[in-house]
C-alpha distance (Angstrom), angle and dihedral (degrees) to the residues before:
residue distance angle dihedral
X1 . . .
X2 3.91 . .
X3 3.81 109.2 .
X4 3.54 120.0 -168.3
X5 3.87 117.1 -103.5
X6 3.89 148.4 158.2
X7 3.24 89.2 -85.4
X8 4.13 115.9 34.3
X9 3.19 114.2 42.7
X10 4.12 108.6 -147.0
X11 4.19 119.4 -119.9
X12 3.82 107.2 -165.7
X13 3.58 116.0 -127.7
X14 3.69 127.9 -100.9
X15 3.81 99.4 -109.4
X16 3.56 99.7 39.7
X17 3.70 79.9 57.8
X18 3.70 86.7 51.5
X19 3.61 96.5 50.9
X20 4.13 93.1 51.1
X21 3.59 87.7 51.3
X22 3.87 93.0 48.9
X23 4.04 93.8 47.3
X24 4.27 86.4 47.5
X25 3.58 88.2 53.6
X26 3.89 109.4 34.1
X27 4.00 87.9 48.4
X28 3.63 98.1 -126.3
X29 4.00 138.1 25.4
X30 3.70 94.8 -103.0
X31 3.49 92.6 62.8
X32 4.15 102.3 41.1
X33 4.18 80.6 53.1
X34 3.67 92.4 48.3
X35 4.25 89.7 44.0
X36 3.84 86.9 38.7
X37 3.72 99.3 51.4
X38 4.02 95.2 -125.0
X39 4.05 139.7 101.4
X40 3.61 115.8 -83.5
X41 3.68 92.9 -133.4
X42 4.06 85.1 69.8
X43 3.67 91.6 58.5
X44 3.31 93.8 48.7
X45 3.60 89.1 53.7
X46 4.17 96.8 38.8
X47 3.94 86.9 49.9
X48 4.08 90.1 51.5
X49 3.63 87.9 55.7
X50 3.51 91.2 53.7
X51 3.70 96.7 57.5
X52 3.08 103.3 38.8
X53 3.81 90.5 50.6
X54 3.85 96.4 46.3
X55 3.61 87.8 41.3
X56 3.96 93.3 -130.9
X57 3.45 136.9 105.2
X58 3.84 108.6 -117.9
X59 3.57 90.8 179.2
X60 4.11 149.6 29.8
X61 3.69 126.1 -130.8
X62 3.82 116.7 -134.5
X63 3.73 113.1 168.7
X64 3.84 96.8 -69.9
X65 3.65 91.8 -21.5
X66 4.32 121.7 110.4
X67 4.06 99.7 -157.9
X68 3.89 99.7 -176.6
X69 3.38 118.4 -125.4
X70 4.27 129.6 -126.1
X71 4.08 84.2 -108.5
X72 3.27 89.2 45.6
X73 3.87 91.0 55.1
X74 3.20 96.5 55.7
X75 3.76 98.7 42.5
X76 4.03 84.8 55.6
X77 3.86 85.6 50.1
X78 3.49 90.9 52.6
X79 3.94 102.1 39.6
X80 4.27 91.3 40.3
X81 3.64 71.2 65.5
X82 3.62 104.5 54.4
X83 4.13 88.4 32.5
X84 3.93 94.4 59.5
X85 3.61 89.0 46.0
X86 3.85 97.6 48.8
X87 4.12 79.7 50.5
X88 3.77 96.9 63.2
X89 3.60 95.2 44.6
X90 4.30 96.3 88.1
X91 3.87 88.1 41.2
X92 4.05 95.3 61.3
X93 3.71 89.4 91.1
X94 3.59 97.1 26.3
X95 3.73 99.9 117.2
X96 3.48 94.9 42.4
X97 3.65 95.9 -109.6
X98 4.22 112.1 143.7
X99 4.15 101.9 -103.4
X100 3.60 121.8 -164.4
X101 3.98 156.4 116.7
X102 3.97 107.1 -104.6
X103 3.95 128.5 -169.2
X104 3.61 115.0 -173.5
X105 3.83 128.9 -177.1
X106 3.54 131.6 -150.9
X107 3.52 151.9 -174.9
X108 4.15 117.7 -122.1
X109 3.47 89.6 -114.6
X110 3.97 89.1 54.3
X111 4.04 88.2 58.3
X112 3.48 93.6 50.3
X113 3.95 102.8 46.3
X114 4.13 109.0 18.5
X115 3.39 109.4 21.0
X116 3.95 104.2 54.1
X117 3.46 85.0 61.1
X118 3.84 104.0 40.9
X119 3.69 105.6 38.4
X120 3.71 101.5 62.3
X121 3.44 96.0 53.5
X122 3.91 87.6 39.9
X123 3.63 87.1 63.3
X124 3.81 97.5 33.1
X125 4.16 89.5 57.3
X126 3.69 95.3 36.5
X127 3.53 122.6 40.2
X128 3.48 107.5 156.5
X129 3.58 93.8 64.7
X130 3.99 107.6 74.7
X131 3.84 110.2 -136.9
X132 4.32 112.2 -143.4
X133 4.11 108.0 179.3
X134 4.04 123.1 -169.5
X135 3.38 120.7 -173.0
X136 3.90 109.7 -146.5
X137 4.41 138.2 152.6
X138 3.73 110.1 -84.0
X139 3.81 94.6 -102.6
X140 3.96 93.9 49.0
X141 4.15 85.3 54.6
X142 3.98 87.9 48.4
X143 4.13 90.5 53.3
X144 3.80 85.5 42.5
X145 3.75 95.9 51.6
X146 3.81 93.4 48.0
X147 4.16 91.5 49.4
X148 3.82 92.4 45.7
X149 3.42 87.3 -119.7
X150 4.07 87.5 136.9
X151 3.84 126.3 13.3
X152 3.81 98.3 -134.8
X153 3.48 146.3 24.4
X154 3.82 139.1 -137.6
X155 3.99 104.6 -171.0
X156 3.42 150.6 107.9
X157 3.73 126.3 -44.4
X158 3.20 166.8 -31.1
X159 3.72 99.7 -25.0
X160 3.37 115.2 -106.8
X161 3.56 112.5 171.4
X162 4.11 116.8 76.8
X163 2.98 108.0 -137.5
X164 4.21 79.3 66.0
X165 3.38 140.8 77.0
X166 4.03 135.5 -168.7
X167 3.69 146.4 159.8
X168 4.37 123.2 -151.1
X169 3.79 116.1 -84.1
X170 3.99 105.7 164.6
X171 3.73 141.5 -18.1
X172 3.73 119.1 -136.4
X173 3.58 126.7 -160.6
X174 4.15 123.8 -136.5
X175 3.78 120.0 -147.1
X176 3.73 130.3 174.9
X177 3.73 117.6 -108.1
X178 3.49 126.5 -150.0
X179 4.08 151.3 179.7
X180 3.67 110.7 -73.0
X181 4.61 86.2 -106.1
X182 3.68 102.9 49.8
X183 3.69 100.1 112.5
X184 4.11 98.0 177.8
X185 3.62 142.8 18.2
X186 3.71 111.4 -116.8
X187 4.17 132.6 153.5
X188 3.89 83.9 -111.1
X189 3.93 93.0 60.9
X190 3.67 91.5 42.9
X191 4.15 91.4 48.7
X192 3.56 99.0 54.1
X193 3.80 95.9 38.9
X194 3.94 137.0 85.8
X195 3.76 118.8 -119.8
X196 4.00 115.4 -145.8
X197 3.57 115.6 -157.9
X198 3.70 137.1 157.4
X199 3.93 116.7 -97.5
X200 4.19 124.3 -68.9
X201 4.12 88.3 -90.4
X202 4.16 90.8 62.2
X203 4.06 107.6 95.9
X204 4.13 95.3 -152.0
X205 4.05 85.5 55.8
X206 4.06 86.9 55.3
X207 3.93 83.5 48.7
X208 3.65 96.7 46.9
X209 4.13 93.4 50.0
X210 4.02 88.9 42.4
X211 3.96 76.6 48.5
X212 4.04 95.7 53.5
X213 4.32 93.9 38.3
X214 3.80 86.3 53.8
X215 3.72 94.1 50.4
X216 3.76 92.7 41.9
X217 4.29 87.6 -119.7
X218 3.47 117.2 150.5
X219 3.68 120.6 -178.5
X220 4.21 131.0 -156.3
X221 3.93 85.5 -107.0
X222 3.68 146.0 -31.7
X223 3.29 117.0 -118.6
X224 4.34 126.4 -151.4
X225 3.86 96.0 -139.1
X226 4.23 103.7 161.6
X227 3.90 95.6 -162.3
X228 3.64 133.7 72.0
X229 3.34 92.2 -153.7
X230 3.43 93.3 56.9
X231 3.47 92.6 51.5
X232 3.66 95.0 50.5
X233 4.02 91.4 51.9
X234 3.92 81.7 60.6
X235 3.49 101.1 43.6
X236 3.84 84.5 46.4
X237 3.84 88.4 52.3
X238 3.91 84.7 51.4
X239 3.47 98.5 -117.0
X240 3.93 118.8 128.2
X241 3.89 144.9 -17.4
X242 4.07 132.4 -90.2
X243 4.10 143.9 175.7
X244 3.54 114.3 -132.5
X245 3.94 126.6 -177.1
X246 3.94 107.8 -108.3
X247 3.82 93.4 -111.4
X248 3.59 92.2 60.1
X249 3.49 93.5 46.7
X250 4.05 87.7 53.1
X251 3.15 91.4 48.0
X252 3.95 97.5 60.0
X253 4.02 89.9 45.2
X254 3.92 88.0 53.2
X255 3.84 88.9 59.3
X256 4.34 86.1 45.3
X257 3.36 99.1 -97.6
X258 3.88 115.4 151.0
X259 3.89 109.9 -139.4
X260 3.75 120.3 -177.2
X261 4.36 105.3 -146.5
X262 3.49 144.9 -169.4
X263 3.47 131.4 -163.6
X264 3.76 112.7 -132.2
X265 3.65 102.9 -121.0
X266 4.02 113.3 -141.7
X267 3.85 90.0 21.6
X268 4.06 110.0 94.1
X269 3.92 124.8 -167.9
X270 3.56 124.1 -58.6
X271 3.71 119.1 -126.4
X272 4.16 121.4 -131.6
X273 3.52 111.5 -149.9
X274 4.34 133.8 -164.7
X275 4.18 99.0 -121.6
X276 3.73 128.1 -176.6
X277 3.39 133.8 161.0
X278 4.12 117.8 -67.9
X279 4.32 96.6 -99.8
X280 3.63 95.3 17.9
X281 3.88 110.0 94.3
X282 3.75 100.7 124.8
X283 3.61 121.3 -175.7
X284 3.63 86.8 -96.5
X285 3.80 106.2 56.6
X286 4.47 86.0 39.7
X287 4.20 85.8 50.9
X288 3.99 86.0 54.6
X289 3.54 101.0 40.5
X290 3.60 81.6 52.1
X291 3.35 105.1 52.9
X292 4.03 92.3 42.4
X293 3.81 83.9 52.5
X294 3.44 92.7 56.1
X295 4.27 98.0 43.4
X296 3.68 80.3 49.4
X297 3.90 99.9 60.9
């Protein structure tokens, strides 16, 4: 038997918590054995163990009479609790609804195309699974993947890493924006301009610097700026150059913005993929890919 001690701390078991609840309830130990199916002789015994291993007195003998005792109310408050709870557990998947905690992460460019579409209905057709989404830089969702810090993925592909696995979801095209006057992409514009990207850990600024080395462009400076509106207010302003995914860029001329773009020429569209780790594709993340799949289509 577990005695309390210095140094362990005792956690009553599950059915003698059962069997103090049954005994509150029923009135007497006769009739919690009769309710529970068991020998009164082994409550007696199970509630013993109890007290003596709590070190209280849940309840007062008189004659044949159990008169409960105020620790022993609020022990039955506090196990009831724990009881109930204990109950519900088997009957989480009981109507054979998919149950679970998920954490997605995602690109912007993922909360501005896919998921608007896909997560209310997600939620709508699947309540019991509870729906957390982070937006982070395609080498922070990597890191997070591999730590189990989130359970799937929405970011640039194919996989490359082992340990991962992933399937297409979306491409997304990358186009140079600049100020409203530049009329024509030439090595002079590019040399005496700024180029504002996101930081080192964004995949579409790795694309636009592969984009400028294979061209031979090299510009005064780039910039980290980690806002597209930011970068817009400069551009506006007419000071420097960017890359933006298309369904940013859509998104600013929905809300009347006036963008002047240019496709970058020798660089073709870059392809989103669902990733999770290699072993790991719960019902869960394969209901959402689903579902995205299908809103997709």
């Amino acid at each position: 038997m577990l005695t309390k001690s210095d140094d362990v701390m005792y956690v009553p078991k599950l059915s003698h918590l059962r069997f103090f609840c049954a005994i509150v309830e029923a009135g007497s130990i006769a009739a919690a054995a009769r309710q529970m199916h068991c020998v009164a002789s082994n409550l007696t015994m199970r509630l013993k163990e109890l007290e003596a291993d709590l070190g209280q007195d849940l309840f007062v003998r008189d004659r044949k009479k159990l008169l409960i005792t105020p620790a022993g109310r609020l022990f039955y408050k506090e196990a009831k609790d724990i009881v109930c709870r204990a109950e519900r557990l088997p009957k989480l998947w009981s109507e054979g609804q998919p149950r679970g905690i998920l954490t997605v992460g995602a690109l912007d460019v993922a909360f501005l195309s896919l998921l608007p579409r896909c997560v209310p209905r997600f939620m709508r057709e699947y309540p019991g699974i509870q729906l957390n989404i982070l937006q982070k830089p395609s080498f922070s969702l990597e890191d997070m993947l591999i730590t189990e810090a989130i359970d799937l993925a929405l970011t640039d592909g194919p996989v490359e890493n082992t340990m991962l696995e992933g399937t297409f979801a979306f491409s997304e095209k990358l186009h140079l924006v600049v100020p409203g006057h530049v009329k024509k992409i030439t090595p002079d514009l590019i040399a005496q301009s700024d180029f504002y990207l996101f930081n080192k850990d964004c995949f579409y600024r790795r694309c636009a610097e592969q984009w400028l080395e294979d061209k031979g462009y090299q510009p005064r400076s780039v910039l980290t700026l980690e806002s597209y509106d930011l970068i817009l207010a400069c551009l506006r302003a007419g000071e420097g150059l960017s890359c933006m995914p298309e369904s940013v860029i859509r998104q600013f001329r929905e809300r009347g913005e006036t963008l002047r773009t240019f496709r970058l020429d020798g660089s073709g569209p870059t392809d989103v993929y669902f990733v999770w780790r290699k072993h790991a594709k719960n019902q869960s993340v394969e209901t959402f890919i689903k579902l995205a799949q299908e809103t997709r289509q």
